[in-house]
Every structure is written in structure tokens, then in C-alpha cells.
PDB file as gemmi writes it, atoms N, CA and C in Angstrom:
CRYST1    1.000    1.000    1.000  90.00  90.00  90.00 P 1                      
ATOM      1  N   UNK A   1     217.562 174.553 176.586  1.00  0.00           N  
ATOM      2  CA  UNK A   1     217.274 174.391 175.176  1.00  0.00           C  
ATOM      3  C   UNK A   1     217.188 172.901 174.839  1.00  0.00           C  
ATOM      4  N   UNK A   2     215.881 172.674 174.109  1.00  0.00           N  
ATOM      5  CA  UNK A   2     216.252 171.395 173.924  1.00  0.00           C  
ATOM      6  C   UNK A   2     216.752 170.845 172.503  1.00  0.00           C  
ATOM      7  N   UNK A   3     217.496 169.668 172.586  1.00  0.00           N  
ATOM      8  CA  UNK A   3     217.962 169.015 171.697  1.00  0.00           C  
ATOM      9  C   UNK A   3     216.959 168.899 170.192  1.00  0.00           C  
ATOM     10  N   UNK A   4     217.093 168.733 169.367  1.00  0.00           N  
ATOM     11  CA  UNK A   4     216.629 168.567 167.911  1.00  0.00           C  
ATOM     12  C   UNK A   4     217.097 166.562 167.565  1.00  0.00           C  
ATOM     13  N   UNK A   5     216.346 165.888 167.397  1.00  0.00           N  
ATOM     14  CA  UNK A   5     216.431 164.863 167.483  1.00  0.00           C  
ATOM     15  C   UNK A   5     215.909 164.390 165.903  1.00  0.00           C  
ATOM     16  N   UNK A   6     215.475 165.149 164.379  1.00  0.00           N  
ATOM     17  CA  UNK A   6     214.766 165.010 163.706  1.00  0.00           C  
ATOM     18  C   UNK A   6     215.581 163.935 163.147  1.00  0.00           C  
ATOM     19  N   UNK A   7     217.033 164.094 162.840  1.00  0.00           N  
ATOM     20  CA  UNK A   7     217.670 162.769 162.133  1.00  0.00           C  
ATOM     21  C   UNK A   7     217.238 161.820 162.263  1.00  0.00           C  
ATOM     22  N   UNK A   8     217.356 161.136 163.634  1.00  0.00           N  
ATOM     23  CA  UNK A   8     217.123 160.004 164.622  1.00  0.00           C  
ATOM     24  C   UNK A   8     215.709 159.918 163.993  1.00  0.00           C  
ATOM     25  N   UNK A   9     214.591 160.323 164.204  1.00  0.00           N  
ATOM     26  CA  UNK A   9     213.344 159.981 163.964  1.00  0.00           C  
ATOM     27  C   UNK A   9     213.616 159.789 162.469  1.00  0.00           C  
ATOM     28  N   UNK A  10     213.756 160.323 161.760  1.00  0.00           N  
ATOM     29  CA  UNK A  10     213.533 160.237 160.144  1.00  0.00           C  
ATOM     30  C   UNK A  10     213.868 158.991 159.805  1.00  0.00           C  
ATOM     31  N   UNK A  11     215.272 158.792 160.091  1.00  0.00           N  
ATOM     32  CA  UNK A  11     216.045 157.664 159.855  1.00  0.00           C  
ATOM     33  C   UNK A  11     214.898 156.431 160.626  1.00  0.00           C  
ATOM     34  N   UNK A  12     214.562 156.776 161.808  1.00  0.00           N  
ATOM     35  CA  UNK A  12     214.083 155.461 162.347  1.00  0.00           C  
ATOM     36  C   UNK A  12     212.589 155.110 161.372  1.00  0.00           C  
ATOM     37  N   UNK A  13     212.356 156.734 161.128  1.00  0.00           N  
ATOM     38  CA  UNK A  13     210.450 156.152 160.542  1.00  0.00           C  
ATOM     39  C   UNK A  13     210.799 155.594 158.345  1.00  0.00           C  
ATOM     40  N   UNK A  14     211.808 156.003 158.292  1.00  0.00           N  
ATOM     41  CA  UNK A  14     212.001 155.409 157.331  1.00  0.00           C  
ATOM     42  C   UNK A  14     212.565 153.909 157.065  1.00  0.00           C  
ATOM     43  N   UNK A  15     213.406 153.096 157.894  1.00  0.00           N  
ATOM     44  CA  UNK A  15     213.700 152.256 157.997  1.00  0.00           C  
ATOM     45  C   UNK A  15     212.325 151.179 158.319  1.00  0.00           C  
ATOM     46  N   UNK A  16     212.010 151.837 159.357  1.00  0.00           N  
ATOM     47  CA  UNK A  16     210.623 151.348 159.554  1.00  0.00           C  
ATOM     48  C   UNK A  16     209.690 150.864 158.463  1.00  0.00           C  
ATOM     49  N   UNK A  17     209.476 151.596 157.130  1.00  0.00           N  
ATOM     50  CA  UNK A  17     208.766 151.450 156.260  1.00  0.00           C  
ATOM     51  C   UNK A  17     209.286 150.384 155.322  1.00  0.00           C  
ATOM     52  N   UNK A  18     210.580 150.270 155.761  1.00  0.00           N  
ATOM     53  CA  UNK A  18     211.476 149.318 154.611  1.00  0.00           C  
ATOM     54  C   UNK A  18     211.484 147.743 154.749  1.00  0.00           C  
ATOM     55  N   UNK A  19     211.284 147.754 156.119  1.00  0.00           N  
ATOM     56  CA  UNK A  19     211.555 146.229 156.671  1.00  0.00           C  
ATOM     57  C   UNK A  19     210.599 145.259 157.128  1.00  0.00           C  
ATOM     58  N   UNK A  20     210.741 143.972 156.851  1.00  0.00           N  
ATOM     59  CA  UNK A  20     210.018 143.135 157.453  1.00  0.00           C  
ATOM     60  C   UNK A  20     209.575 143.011 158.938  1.00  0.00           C  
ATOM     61  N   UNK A  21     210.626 143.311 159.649  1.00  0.00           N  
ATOM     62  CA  UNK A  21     210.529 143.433 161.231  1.00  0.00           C  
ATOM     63  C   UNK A  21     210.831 144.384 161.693  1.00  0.00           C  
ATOM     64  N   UNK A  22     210.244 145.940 161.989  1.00  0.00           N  
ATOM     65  CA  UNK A  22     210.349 147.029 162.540  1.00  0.00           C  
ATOM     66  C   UNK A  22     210.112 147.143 163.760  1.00  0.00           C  
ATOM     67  N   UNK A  23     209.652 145.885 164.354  1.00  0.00           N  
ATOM     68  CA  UNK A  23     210.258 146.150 165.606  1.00  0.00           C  
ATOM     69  C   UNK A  23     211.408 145.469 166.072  1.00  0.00           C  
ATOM     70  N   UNK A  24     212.287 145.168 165.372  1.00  0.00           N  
ATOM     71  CA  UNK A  24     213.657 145.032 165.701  1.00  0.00           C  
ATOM     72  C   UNK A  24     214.920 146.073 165.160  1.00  0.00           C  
ATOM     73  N   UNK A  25     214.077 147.043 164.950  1.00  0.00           N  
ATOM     74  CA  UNK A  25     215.416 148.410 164.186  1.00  0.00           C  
ATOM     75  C   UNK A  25     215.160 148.743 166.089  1.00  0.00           C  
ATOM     76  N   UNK A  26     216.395 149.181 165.320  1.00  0.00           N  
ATOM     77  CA  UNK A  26     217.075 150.478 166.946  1.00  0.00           C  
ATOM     78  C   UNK A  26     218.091 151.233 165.904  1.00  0.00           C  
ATOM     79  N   UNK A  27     217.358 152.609 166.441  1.00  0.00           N  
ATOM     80  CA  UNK A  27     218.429 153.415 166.167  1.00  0.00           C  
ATOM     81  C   UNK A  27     218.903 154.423 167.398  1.00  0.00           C  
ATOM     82  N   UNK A  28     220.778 154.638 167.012  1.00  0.00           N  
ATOM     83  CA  UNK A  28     221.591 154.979 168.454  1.00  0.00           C  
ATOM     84  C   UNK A  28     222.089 156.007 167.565  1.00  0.00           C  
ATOM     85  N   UNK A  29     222.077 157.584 168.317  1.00  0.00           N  
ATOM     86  CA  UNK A  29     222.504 158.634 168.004  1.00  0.00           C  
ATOM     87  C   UNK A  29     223.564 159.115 169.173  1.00  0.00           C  
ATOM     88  N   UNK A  30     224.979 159.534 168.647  1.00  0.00           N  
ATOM     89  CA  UNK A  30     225.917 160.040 169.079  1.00  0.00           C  
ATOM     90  C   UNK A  30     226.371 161.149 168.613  1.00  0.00           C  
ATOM     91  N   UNK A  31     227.027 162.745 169.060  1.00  0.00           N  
ATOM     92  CA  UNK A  31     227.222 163.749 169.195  1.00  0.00           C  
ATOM     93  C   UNK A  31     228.852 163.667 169.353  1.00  0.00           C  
ATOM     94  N   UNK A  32     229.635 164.101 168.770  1.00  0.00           N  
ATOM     95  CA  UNK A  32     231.459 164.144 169.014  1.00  0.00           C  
ATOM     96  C   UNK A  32     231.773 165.593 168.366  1.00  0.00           C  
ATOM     97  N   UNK A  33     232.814 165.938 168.511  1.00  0.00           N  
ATOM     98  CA  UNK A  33     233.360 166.518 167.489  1.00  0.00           C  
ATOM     99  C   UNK A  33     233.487 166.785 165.899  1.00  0.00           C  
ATOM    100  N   UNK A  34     233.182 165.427 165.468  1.00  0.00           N  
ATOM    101  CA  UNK A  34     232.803 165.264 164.289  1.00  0.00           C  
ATOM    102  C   UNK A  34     231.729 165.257 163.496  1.00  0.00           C  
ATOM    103  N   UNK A  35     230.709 165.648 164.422  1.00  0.00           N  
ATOM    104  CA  UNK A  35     229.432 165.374 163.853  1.00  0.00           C  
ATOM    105  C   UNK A  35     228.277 164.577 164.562  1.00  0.00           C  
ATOM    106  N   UNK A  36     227.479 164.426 164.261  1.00  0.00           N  
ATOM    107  CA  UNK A  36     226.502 162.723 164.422  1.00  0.00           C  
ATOM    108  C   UNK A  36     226.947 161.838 163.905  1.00  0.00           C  
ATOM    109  N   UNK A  37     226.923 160.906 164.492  1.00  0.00           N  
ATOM    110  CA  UNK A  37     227.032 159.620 164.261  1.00  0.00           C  
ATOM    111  C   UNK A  37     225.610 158.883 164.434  1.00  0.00           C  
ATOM    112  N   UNK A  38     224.998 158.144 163.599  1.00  0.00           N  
ATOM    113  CA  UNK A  38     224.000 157.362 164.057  1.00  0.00           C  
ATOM    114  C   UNK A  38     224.125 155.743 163.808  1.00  0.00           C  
ATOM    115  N   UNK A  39     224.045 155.164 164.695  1.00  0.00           N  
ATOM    116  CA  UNK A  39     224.394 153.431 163.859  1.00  0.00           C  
ATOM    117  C   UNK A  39     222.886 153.777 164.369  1.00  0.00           C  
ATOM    118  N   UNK A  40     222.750 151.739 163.103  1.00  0.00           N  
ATOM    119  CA  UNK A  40     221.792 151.283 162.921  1.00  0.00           C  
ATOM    120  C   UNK A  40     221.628 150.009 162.878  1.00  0.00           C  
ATOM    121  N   UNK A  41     220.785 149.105 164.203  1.00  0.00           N  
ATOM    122  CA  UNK A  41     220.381 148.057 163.303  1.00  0.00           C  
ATOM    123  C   UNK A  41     219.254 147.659 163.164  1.00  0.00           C  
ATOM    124  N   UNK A  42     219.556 146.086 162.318  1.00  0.00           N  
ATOM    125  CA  UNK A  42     217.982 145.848 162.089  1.00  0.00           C  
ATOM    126  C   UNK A  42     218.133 144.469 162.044  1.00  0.00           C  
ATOM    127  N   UNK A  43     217.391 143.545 162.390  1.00  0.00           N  
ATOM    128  CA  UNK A  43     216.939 141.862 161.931  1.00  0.00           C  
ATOM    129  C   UNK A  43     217.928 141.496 160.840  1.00  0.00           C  
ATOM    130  N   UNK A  44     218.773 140.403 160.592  1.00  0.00           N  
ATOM    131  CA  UNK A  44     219.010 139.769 159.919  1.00  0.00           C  
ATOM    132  C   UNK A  44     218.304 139.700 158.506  1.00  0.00           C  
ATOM    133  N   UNK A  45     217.247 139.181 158.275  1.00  0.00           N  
ATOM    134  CA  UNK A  45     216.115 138.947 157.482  1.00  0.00           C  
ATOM    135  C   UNK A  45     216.663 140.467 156.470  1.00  0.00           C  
ATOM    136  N   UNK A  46     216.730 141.222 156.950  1.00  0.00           N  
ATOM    137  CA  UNK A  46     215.766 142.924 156.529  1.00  0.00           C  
ATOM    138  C   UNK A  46     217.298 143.527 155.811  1.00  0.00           C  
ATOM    139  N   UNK A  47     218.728 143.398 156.390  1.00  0.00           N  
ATOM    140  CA  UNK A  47     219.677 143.405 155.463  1.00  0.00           C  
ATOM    141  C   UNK A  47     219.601 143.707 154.063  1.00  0.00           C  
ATOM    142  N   UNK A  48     219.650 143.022 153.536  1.00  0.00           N  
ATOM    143  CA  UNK A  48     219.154 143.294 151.778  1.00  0.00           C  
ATOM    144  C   UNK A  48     218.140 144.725 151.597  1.00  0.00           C  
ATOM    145  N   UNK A  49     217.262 144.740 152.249  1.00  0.00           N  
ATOM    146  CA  UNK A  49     216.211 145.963 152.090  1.00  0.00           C  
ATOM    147  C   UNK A  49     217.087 147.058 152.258  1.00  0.00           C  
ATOM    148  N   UNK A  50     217.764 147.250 153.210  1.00  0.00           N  
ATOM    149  CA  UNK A  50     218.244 147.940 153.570  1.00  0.00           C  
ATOM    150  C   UNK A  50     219.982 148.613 153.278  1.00  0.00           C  
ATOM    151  N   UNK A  51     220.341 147.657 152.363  1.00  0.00           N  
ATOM    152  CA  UNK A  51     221.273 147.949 151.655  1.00  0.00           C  
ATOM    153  C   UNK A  51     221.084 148.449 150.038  1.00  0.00           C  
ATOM    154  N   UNK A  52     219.969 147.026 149.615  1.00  0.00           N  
ATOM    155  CA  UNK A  52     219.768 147.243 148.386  1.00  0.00           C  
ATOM    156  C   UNK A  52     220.805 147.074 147.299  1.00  0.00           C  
ATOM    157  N   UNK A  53     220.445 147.006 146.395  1.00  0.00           N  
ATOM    158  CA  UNK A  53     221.474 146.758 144.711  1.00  0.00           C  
ATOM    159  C   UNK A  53     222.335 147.818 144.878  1.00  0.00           C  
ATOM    160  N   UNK A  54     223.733 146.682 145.060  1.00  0.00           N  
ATOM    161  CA  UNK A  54     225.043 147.374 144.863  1.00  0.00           C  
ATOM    162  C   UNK A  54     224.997 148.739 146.153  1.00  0.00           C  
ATOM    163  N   UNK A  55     224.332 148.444 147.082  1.00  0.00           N  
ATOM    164  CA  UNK A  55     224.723 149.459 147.883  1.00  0.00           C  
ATOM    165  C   UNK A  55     223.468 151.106 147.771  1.00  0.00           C  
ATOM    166  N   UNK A  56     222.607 150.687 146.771  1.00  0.00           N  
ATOM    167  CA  UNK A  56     222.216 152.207 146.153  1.00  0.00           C  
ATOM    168  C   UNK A  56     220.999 152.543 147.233  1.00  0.00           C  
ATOM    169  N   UNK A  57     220.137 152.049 148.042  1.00  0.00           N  
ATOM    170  CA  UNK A  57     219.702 152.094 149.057  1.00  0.00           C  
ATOM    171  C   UNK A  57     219.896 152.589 150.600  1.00  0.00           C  
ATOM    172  N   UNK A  58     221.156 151.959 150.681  1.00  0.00           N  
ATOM    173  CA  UNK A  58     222.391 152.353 152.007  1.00  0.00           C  
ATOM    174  C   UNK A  58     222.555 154.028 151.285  1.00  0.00           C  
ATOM    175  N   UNK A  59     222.700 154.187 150.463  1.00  0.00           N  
ATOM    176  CA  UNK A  59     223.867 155.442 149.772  1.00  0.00           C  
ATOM    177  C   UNK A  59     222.591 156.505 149.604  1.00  0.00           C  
ATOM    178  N   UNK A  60     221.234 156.145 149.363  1.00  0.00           N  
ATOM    179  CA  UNK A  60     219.895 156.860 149.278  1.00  0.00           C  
ATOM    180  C   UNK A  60     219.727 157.839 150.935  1.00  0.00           C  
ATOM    181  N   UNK A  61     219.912 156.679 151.782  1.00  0.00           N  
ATOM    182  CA  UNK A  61     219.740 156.881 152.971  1.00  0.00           C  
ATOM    183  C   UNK A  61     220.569 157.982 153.459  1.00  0.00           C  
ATOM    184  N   UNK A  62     222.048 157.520 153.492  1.00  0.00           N  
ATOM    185  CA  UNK A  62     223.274 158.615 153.948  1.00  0.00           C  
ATOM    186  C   UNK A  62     222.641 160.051 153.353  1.00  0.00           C  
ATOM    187  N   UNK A  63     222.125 160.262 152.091  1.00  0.00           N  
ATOM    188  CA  UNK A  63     222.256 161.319 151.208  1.00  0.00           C  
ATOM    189  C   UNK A  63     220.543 162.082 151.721  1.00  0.00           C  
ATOM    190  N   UNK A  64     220.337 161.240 152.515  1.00  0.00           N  
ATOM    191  CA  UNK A  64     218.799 161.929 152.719  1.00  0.00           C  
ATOM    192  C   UNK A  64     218.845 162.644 154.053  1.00  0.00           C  
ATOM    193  N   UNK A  65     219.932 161.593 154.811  1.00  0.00           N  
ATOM    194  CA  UNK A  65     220.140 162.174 156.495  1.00  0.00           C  
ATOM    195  C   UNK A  65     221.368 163.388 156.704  1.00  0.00           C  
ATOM    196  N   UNK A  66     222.276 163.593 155.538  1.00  0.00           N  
ATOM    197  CA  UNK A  66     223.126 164.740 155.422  1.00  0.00           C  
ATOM    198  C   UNK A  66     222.032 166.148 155.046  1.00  0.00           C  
ATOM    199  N   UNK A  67     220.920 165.819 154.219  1.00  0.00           N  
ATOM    200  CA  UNK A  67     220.101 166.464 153.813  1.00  0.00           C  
ATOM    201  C   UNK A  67     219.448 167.414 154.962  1.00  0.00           C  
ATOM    202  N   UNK A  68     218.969 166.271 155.952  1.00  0.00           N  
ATOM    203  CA  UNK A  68     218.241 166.522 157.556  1.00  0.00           C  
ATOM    204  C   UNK A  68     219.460 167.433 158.067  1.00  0.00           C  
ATOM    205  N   UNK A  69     220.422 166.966 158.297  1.00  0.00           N  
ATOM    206  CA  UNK A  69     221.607 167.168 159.023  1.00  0.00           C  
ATOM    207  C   UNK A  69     221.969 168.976 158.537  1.00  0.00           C  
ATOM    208  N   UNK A  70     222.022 168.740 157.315  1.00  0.00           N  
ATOM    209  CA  UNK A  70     222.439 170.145 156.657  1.00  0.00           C  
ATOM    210  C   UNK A  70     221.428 171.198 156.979  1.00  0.00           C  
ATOM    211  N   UNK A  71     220.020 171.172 157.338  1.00  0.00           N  
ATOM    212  CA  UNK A  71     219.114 171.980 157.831  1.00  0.00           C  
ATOM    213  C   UNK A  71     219.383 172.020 159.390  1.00  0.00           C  
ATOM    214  N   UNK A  72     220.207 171.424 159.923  1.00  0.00           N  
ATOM    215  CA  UNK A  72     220.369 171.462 161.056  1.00  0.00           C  
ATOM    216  C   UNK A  72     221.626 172.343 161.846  1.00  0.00           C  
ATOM    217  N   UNK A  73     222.128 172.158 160.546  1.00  0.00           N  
ATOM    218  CA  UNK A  73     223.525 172.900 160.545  1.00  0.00           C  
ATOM    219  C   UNK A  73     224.860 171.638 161.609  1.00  0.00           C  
ATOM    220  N   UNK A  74     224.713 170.430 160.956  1.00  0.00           N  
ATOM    221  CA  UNK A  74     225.078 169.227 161.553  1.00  0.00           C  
ATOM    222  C   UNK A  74     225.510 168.738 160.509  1.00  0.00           C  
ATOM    223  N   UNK A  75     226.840 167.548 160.386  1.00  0.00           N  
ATOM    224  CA  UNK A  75     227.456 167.119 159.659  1.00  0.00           C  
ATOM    225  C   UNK A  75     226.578 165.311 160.028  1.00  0.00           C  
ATOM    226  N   UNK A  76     225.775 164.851 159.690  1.00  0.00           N  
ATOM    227  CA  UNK A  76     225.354 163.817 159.987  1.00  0.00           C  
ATOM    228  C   UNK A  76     226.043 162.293 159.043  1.00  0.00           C  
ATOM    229  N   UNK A  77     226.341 161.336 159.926  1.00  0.00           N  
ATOM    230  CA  UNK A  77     227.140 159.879 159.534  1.00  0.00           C  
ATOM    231  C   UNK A  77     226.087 158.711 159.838  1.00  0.00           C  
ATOM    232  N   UNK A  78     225.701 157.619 158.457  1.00  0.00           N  
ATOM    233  CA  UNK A  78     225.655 156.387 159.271  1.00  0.00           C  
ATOM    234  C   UNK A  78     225.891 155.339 159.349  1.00  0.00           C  
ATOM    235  N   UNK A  79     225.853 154.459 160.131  1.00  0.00           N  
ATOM    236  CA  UNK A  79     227.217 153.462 160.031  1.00  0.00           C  
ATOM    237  C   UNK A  79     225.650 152.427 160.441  1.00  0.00           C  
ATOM    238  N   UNK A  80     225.881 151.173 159.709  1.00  0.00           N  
ATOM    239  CA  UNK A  80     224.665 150.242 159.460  1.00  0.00           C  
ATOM    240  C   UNK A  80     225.476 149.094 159.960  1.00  0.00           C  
ATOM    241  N   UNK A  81     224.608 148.247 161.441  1.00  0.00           N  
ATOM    242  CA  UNK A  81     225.804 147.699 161.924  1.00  0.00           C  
ATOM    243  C   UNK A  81     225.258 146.254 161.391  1.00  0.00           C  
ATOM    244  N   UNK A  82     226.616 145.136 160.798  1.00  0.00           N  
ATOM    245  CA  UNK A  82     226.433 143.709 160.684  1.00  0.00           C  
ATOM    246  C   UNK A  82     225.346 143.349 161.854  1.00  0.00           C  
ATOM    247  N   UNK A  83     224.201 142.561 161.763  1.00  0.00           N  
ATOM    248  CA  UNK A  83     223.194 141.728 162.425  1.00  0.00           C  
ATOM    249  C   UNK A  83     223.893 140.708 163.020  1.00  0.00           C  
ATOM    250  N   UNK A  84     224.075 140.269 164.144  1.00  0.00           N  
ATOM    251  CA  UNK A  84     224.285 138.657 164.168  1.00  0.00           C  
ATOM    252  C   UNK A  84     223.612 137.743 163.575  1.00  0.00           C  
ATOM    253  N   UNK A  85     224.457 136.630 162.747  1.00  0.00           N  
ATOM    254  CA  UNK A  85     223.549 136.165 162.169  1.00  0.00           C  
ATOM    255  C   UNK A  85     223.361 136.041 161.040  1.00  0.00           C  
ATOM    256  N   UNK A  86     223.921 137.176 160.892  1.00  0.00           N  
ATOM    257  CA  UNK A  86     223.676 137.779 159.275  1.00  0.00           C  
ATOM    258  C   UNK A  86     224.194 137.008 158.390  1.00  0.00           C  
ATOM    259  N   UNK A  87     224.326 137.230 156.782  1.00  0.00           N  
ATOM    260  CA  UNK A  87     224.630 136.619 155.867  1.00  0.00           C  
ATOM    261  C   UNK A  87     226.282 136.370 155.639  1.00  0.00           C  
ATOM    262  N   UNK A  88     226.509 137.301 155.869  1.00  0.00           N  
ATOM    263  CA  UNK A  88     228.419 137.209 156.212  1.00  0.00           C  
ATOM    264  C   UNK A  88     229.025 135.997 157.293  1.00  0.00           C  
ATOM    265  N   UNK A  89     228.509 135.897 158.489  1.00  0.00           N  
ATOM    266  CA  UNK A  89     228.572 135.076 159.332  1.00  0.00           C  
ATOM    267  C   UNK A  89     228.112 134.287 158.573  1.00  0.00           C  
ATOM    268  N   UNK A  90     227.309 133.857 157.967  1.00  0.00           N  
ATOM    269  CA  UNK A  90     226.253 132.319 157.267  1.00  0.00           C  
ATOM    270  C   UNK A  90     227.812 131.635 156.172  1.00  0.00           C  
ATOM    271  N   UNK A  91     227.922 132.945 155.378  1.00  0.00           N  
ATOM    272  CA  UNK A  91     228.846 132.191 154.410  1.00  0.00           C  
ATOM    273  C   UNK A  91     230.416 132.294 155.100  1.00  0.00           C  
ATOM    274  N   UNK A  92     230.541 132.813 156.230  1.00  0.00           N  
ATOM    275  CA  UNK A  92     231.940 132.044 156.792  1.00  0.00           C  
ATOM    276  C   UNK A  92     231.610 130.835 157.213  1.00  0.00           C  
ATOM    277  N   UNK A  93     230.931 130.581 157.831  1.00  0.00           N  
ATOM    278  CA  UNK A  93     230.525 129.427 158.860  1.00  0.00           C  
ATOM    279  C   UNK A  93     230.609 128.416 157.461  1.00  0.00           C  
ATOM    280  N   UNK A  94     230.093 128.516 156.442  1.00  0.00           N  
ATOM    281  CA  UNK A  94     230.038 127.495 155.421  1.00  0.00           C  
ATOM    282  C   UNK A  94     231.075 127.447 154.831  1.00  0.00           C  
ATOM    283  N   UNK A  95     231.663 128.495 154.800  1.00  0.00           N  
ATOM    284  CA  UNK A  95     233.257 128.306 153.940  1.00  0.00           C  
ATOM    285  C   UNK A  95     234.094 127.253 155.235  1.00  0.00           C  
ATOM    286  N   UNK A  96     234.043 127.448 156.410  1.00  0.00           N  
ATOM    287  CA  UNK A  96     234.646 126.716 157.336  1.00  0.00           C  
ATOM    288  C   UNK A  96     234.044 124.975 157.356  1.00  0.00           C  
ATOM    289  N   UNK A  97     232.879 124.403 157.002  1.00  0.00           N  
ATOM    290  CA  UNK A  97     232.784 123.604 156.717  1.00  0.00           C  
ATOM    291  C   UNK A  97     233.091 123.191 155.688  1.00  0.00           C  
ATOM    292  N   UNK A  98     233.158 123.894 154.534  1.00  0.00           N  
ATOM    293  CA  UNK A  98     233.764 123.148 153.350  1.00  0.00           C  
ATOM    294  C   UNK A  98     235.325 123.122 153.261  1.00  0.00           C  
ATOM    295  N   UNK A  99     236.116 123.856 154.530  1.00  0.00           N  
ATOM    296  CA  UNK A  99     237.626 123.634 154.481  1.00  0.00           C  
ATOM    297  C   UNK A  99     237.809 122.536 155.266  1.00  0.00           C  
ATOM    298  N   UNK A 100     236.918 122.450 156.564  1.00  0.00           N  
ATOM    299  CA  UNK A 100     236.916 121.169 156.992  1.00  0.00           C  
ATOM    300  C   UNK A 100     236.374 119.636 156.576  1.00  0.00           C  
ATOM    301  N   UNK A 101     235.542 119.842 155.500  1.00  0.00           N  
ATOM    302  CA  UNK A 101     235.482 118.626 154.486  1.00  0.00           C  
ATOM    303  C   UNK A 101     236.557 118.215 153.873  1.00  0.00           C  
ATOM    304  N   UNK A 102     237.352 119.107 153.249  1.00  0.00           N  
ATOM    305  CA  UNK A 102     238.613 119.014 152.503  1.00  0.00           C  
ATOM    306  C   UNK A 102     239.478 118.738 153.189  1.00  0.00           C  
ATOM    307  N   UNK A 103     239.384 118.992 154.461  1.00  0.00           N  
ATOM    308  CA  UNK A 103     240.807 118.570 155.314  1.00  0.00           C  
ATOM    309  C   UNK A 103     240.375 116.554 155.850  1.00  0.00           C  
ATOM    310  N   UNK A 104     238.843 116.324 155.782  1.00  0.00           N  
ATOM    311  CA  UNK A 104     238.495 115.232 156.258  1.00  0.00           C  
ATOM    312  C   UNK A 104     239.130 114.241 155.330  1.00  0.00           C  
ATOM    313  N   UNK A 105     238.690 114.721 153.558  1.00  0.00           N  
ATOM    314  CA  UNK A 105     238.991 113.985 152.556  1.00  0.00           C  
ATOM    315  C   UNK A 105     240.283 113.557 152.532  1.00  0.00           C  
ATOM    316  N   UNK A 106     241.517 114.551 152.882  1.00  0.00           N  
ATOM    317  CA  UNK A 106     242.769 113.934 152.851  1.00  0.00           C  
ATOM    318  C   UNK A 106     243.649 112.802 153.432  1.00  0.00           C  
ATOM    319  N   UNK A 107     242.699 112.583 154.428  1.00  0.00           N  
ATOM    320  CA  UNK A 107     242.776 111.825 155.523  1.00  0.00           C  
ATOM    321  C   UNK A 107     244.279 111.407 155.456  1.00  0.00           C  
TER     322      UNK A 107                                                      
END                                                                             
């Protein structure tokens, strides 16, 4: 019998449509006890698209792939992984230079 893979595709051809660089999404599907799991990533750059205002984009997505999932008779999860690179890393790295300015100033 073979596997049903429609999450995985949906998720991938929709992301696809969202981003600047689609050929840097990968999407990874896992099977547990709990369900699917699918992480996701994508380019640095494409972040924002893919989260969207306050999260409502990310939360569009989950609610579309439980949707898939629920015709499947599957509890489907997805977990959207930090980019290297990304904007989080950008503003530590800068918060760490501006603690190390402040530590220069005291001299």
C-alpha cells in the first residue's frame, strides 16, 4: 500500500507560491505516534512571507494542513524552522555589538 503524501505536497506547492526563493524551501515529513510532523524551511529573505502579520499567515497554514490531515484521518503539525541567518540571529549579533560598545566606553 502506498503512502499518501498530499500534506507534504500541498504545504510544499503552497509555500512555493509565497516566496521569493522556492527553490530553497524543503519540506521534511515525519510519522510518530503523534501524528505528522512536518518542518519547514525556507531562505532567510522569505521569513516574513511566511509568517506574516502577527503570526496570521503561519496560523493560515497550520489550519489548512490539519484540514488535509483531517481527510486523511491524520493529526497533522508544523513546526517552521529559524533560517540561518535569519533576522533573530541579525538582531542578537547587533545587540552583542552594542553591549560591547558600552563595555568599550567604560574603559
Amino acid at each position: 500500500m502506498a503512502e499518501n503524501y498530499s500534506d507534504k505536497d500541498f504545504l510544499e506547492m503552497v509555500v512555493k507560491a509565497l516566496v521569493d526563493h522556492p527553490q530553497d524551501v524543503k519540506v521534511d515529513r515525519k510519522v510518530d505516534e503523534m501524528g505528522v510532523l512536518i518542518t519547514l524551511d525556507v531562505h532567510s529573505e522569505d521569513m516574513g512571507k511566511i509568517i506574516g502579520r502577527q503570526g496570521n499567515t503561519a496560523k493560515a497554514i497550520r489550519t489548512l494542513l490539519r484540514v488535509v490531515g483531517m481527510k486523511n484521518n491524520a493529526r497533522v503539525n508544523l513546526k517552521i524552522n529559524e533560517p540561518v541567518g535569519g533576522l533573530r540571529a541579525e538582531t542578537i549579533s547587533a545587540s552583542a555589538s552594542v553591549d560591547q560598545a558600552m563595555e568599550d566606553l567604560k574603559m
